[in-house]
C-alpha positions in Angstrom: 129.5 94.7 84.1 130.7 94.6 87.7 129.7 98.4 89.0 127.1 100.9 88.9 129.2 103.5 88.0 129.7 102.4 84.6 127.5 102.3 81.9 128.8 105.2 79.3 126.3 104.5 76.6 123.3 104.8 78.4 124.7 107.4 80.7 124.7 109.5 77.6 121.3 109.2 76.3 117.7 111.1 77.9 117.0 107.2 79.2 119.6 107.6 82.0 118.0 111.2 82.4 114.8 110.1 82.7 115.4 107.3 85.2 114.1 107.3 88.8 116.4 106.8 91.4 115.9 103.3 91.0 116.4 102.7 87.5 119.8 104.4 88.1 120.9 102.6 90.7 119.7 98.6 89.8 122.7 96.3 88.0 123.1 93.0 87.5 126.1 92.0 89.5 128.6 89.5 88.6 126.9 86.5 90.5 125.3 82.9 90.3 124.5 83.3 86.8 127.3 85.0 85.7 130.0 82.8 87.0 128.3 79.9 85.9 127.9 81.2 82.3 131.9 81.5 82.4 132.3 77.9 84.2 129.9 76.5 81.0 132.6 74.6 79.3 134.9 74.2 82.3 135.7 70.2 83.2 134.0 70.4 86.8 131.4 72.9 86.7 130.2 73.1 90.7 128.5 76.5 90.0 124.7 77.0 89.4 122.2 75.3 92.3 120.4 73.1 89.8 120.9 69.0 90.5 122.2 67.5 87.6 124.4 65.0 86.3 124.0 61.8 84.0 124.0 59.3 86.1 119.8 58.6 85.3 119.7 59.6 81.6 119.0 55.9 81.0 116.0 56.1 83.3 114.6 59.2 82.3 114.8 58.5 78.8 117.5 61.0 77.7 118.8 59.8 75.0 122.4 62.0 75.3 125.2 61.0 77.3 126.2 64.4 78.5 124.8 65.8 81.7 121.2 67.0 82.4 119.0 68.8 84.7 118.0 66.3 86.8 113.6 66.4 86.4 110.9 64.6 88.2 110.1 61.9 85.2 106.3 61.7 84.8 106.5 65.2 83.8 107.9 63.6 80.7 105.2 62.2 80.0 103.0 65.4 80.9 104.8 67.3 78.2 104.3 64.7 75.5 106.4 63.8 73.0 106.8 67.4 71.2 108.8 68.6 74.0 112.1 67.5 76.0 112.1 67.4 79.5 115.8 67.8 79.9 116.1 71.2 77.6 113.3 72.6 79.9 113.8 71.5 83.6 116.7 74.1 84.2 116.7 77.7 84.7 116.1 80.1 81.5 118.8 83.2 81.8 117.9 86.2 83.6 116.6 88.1 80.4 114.8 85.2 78.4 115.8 82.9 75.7 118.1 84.0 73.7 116.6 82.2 70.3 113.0 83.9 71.9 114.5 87.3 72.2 115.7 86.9 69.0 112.3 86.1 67.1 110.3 88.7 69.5 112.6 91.2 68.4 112.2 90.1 64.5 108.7 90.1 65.0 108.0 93.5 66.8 110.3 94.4 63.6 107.8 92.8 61.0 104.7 94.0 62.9 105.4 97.2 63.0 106.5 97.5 59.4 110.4 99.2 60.5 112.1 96.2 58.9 112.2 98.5 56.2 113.8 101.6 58.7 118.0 102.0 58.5 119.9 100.6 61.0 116.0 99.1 62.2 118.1 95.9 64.2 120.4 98.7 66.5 117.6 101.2 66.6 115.4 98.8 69.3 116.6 97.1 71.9 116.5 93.5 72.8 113.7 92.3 74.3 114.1 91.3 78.0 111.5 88.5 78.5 109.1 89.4 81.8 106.2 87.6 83.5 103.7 89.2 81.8 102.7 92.6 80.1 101.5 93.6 83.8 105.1 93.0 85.0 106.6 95.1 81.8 104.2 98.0 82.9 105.3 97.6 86.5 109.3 97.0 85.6 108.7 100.1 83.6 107.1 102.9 85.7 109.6 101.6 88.6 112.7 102.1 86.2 111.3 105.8 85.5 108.9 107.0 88.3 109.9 108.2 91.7 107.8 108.1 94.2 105.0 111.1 94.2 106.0 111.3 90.4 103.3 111.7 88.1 102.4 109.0 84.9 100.2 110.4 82.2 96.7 108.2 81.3 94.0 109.1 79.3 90.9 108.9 81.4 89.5 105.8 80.2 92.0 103.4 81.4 92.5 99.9 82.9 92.1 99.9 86.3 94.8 97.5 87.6 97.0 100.8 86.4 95.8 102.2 89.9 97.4 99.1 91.8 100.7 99.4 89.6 101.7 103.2 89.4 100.2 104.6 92.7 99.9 101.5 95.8 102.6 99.9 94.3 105.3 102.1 93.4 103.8 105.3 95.3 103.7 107.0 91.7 100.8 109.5 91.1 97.9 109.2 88.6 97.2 112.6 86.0 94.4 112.1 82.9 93.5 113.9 79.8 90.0 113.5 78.2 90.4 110.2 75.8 87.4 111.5 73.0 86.5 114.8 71.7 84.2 114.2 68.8 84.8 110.2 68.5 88.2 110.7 68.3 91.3 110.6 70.7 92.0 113.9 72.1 95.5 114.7 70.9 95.3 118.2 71.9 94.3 117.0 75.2 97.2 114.7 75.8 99.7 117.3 74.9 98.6 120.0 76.7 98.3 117.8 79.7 101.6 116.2 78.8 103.5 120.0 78.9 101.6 120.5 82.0 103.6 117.9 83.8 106.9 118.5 82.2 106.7 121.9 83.1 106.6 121.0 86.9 108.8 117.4 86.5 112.1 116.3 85.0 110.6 114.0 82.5 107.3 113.2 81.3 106.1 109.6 81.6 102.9 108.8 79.1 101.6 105.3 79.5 99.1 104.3 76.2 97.6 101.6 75.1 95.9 100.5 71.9 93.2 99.0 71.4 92.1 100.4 74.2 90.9 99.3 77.8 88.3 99.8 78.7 87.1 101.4 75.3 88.3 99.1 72.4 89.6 102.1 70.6 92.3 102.0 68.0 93.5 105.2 66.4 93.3 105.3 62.4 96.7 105.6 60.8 96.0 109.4 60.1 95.1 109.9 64.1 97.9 108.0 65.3 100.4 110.2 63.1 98.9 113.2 65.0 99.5 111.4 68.4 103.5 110.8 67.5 103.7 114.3 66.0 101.9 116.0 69.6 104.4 113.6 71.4 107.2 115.4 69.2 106.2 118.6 69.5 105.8 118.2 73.7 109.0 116.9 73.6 110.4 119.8 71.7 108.2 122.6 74.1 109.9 121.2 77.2 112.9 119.8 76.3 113.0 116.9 78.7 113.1 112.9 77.6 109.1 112.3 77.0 108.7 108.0 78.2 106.1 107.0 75.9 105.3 103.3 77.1 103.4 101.3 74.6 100.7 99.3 76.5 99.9 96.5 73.4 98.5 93.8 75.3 96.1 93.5 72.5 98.0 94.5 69.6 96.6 92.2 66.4 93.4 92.8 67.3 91.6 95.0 65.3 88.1 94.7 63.4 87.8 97.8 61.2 90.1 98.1 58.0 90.0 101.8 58.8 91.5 101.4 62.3 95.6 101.3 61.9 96.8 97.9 62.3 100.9 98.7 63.5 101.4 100.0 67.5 102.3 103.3 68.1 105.8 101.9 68.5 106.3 101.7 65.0 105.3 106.1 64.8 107.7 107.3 67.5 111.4 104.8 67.0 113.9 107.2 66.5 111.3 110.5 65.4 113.2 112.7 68.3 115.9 112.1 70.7 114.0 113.2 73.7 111.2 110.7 72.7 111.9 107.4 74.4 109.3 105.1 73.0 109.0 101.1 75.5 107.0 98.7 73.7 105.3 96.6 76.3 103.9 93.2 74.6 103.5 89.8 75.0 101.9 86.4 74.5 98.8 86.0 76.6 96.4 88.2 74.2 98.6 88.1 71.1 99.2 84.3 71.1 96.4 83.3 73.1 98.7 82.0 75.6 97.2 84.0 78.9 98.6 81.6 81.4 102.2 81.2 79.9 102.7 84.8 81.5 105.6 85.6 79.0 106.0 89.6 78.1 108.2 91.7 76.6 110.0 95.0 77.5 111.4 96.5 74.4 112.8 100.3 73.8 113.4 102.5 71.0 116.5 104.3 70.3 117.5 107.2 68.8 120.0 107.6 65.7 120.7 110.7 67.2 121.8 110.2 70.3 125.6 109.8 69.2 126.2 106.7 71.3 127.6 102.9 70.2 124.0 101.6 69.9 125.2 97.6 70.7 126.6 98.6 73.9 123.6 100.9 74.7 121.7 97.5 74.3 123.8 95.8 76.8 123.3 98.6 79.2 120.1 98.3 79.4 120.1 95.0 79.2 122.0 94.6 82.3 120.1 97.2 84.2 116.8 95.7 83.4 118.1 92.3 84.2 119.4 93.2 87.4 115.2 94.3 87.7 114.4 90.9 86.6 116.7 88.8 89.1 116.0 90.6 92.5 112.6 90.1 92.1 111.6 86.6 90.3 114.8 85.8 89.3 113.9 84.5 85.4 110.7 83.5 83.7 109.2 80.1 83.3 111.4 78.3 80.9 108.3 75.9 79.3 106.4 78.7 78.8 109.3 80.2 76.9 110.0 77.3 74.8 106.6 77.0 73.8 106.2 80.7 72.9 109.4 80.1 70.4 108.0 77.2 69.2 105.4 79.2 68.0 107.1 81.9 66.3 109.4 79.2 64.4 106.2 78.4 63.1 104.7 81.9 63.0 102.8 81.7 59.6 101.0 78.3 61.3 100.5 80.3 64.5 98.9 83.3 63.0 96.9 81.3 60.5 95.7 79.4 63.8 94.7 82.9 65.8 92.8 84.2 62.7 90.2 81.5 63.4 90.0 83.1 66.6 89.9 86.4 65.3 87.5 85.7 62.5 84.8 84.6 65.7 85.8 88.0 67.6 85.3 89.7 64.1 81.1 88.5 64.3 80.9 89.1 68.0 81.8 93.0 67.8 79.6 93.1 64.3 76.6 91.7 66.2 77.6 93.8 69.0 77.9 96.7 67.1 74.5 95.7 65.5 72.6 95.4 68.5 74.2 98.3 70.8 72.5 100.6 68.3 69.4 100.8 70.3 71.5 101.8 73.9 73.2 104.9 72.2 71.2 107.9 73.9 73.8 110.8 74.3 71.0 113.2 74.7 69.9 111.1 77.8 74.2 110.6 79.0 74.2 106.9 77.8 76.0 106.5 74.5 79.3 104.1 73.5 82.9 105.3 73.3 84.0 104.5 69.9 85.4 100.9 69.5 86.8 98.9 66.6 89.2 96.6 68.2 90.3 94.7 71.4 88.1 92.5 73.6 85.8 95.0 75.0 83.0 98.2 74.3 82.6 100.6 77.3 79.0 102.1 77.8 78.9 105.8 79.4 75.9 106.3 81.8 74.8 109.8 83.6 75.9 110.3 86.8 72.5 110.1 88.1 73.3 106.1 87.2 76.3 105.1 89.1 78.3 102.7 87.4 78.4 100.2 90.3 75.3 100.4 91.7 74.1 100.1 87.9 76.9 96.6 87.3 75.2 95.2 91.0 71.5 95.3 89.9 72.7 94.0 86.4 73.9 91.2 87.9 71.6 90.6 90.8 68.6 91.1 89.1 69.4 89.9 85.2 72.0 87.8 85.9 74.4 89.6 83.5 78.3 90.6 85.3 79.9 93.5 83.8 82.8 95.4 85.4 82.0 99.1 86.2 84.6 102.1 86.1 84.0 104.7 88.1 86.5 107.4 88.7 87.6 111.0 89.9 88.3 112.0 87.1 84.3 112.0 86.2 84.6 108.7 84.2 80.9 106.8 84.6 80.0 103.3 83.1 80.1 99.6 82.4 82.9 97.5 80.4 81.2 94.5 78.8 83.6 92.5 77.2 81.9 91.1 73.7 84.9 88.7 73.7 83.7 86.3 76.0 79.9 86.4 74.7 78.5 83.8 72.3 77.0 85.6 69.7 73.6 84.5 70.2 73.9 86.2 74.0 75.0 89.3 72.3 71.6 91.0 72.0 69.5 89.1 74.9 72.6 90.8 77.2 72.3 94.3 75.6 68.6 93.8 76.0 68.8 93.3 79.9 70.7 96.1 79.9 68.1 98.2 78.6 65.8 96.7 80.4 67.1 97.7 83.3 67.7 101.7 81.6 64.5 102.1 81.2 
C-alpha cells in the first residue's frame, strides 16, 4: 500500500469514522522494510542497514553457511544455549513476529472463549506487537482522539492515563462514578457516555479490568450489563463507540464469582458501531515486565459488509506506519522469548499459577486483616476488589490522600501511592502484591495507627 488515499475496507467501516486526523492520515509507505522484504530471495540483496554476511559464521559459532546478522559474540554466550544469537540480532518486522502474532491472536481467541464464535479468526484483527500495554493505550487514543477531544474513565483510574490522553496527546479527561452499591456503575457510564456523543463525533471509553487502582473485576452477570449499556449508547447516538480494553492484568483474578474472560470477549461483533481494541500484553500476564512486549488487537463487525482479510491489512498498515515513525519495531529477544512461551503455553501457565496461587493468600490475608479499616460511617471504607495487584482505601476529605501517603511513610515507614483527583476521588493504593504475607497486617496496622 503505496498512498493514503486508499484503503476501501477500512474506509467503509465506523473505525475510519472514528479516527482522528491522525489515525487517517498515518501509512506505512513503501520503504526500507518494504523493499527489502521484496529483495529477500534476490542474489545480491544490498537493502536493509543491518551488517551481515558469512564471512565469521565459523567464529561466531553459526553453524549454517548462509548469511547472518553480524552480532557482537559474547552475547552468545549471554543468551545461553536455549537461544540463537543469529535468529535474534536483526530487526523484527514493523508489526511483530509473525509466528508471535499468530499465537497472541490464538490466545486472545482461547482466553476469551470466541474460539467457539463464527468466522471468530476474521472477526479480530491481527495483533500488532507494541512496546508495552502503555504504548497500546497511547498508539490508541492517538489513532482516535484529536486534540481537546474527550476519552471516557471511570473515576478510579490509573494515573499515568493523565500523562497519556491529556500532556501527551492534548486529549481531555471526562469520569463517571466507578461504584454505586459495590458494584460498577453501568448507568453511570452510559449516561456519561451519551453525554459526550451528543457533543462529539465518536465516543472513546477507555476500561480496564481488574481494575487500577481498585482491583475490581466485574462478575459475568455485571459485565453483560456493561456490553449491553455500551450497545444501547451506541444505538441512542448513533456514532462508532471506541471501547479500548485496558487488560494489563487480565488472568488475574481471586474470586470464582468475579468473571474470568475481558470485556473483549462481550462486545466482538455485538453492534457495528461498537469498535471493541483489546490492549494486552506480557509484562503482568506472563510476568515478563521488562520484555515491554504489548498487543493492539480490534474487534470487527460481521456487519459491516466489508472483505474482513483486507480490513486486517488496512489496519495493519495504518498502525504499522504508527509503529515505524516512532520506534521503528519492538525488541526482537524479547519477542522470541514471549513465543517461546506460548509454544509452551500449558508449561507457561502451569508456571504463573505458582505465582498466582501466592497472590491468591496475599489478597485472602489482606482481605482478612482490612476488616478492621472499613469505617464508611467515618469516610474510610475499601472499594470492592477481587482481582489484580492492588486494594484502594477511600479516606474523608478531611484526610488528604497525600498528606495521609507522606506521614505513612515518614513516620511508619510504610510507602503507598495516593490518588487524589478533581473529580473528588480521596485515598491510598496499597499494592498487596508486593507484600509478604506476614507484612500484610503489621502494614494495615500502621495504617490504623496512624487513623486513629
Amino acid at each position: 500500500m503505496s498512498s493514503q488515499n486508499e484503503f476501501i475496507a477500512l474506509r467503509n467501516t465506523p473505525i475510519f469514522d472514528a479516527f482522528s486526523n491522525f489515525g487517517r492520515r498515518v501509512f506505512l509507505p513503501q520503504g526500507v522494510f518494504y523493499w527489502a522484504g521484496l529483495a529477500k530471495n534476490a542474489a545480491i540483496n544490498a537493502t536493509i542497514g543491518d551488517a551481515k554476511g558469512a564471512e565469521l559464521n565459523q567464529y561466531l559459532d553459526v553453524k549454517s553457511a548462509k548469511p547472518v546478522t553480524f552480532f557482537v559474540k559474547n552475547i552468545s554466550d549471554l543468551l545461553g544455549p536455549g537461544i540463537d544469537a543469529s535468529t535474534i540480532a536483526s530487526y523484527a518486522p514493523i508489526a511483530g513476529l509473525p509466528d508471535l502474532r499468530a499465537k497472541w491472536k490464538d490466545w486472545i481467541l482461547e482466553k476469551c472463549g470466541l474460539k467457539a464464535m463464527p468466522e471468530a479468526q476474521s472477526l479480530i484483527s491481527t495483533p500488532v506487537v507494541v512496546a508495552g500495554v502503555t504504548n497500546a493505550i497511547y498508539f490508541t487514543v492517538k489513532f482516535f482522539a484529536d486534540e481537546g477531544e474527550t476519552v471516557l474513565l471511570a473515576d478510579k483510574y490509573w494515573e499515568n492515563y493523565d500523562t497519556i490522553i491529556n500532556l501527551n496527546l492534548g486529549a481531555s479527561v471526562d469520569v463517571f462514578n466507578t461504584f454505586k452499591d459495590g458494584k460498577f456503575d453501568v448507568a453511570a457510564m452510559r449516561e456519561k457516555a451519551e453525554e459526550i456523543g451528543a457533543g462529539q463525533g465518536k465516543v472513546i471509553l477507555l476500561l480496564n479490568f481488574p481494575n487500577n487502582p481498585t482491583g475490581y473485576t466485574p462478575d459475568t452477570a455485571e459485565m453483560a450489563a456493561i456490553a449491553e449499556a455500551i450497545v444501547g449508547a451506541a444505538n441512542t447516538i448513533q456514532k462508532p463507540v471506541v471501547v479500548m480494553i485496558d487488560d494489563a492484568y487480565e488472568g488475574y483474578v481471586y474470586d470464582d464469582a468475579a468473571e474470568k474472560r475481558s470485556l473483549f470477549a462481550f462486545l466482538v461483533d455485538k453492534h457495528p458501531m461498537v469498535i471493541p481494541v483489546k490492549l494486552d500484553g506480557a509484562s503482568k500476564e506472563l510476568l515478563f515486565y521488562g520484555g515491554r512486549v504489548g498487543f493492539m488487537t480490534y474487534g470487527f463487525s460481521s456487519r459491516w459488509g466489508v472483505d474482513l482479510k483486507q480490513l486486517d491489512a488496512d489496519l495493519n498498515n495504518k498502525l504499522s506506519g504508527a509503529v515505524r515513525g516512532t520506534n521503528s519495531n519492538g525488541s526482537h529477544v524479547s519477542q522470541l522469548l514471549v513465543l517461546k512461551m506460548l509454544e509452551g503455553m500449558a508449561k507457561s501457565i502451569e508456571n504463573r499459577q505458582k505465582v498466582i496461587a501466592v497472590l491468591q493468600e496475599r489478597y485472602e490475608a489482606f482481605k482478612k486483616a482490612g476488616v478492621k479499616l472499613h469505617a464508611p460511617e467515618k469516610g474510610i471504607f475499601w472499594d470492592p476488589y477481587n482481582g489484580g495487584f492492588f486494594a484502594f482505601l477511600n479516606l474523608p476529605k478531611s484526610i488528604p490522600a497525600d498528606e495521609f501517603a507522606k506521614k505513612l511513610l515518614d513516620e511508619q515507614e510504610l510507602g503507598t501511592i495516593p490518588v487524589h483527583t478533581k473529580a473528588g476521588v480521596n485515598g491510598i493504593r496499597i499494592a498487596y502484591c508486593s507484600m509478604p504475607v506476614a507484612d500484610i497486617a503489621p502494614a494495615l496496622d500502621k495504617i490504623a495507627a496512624l487513623l486513629k
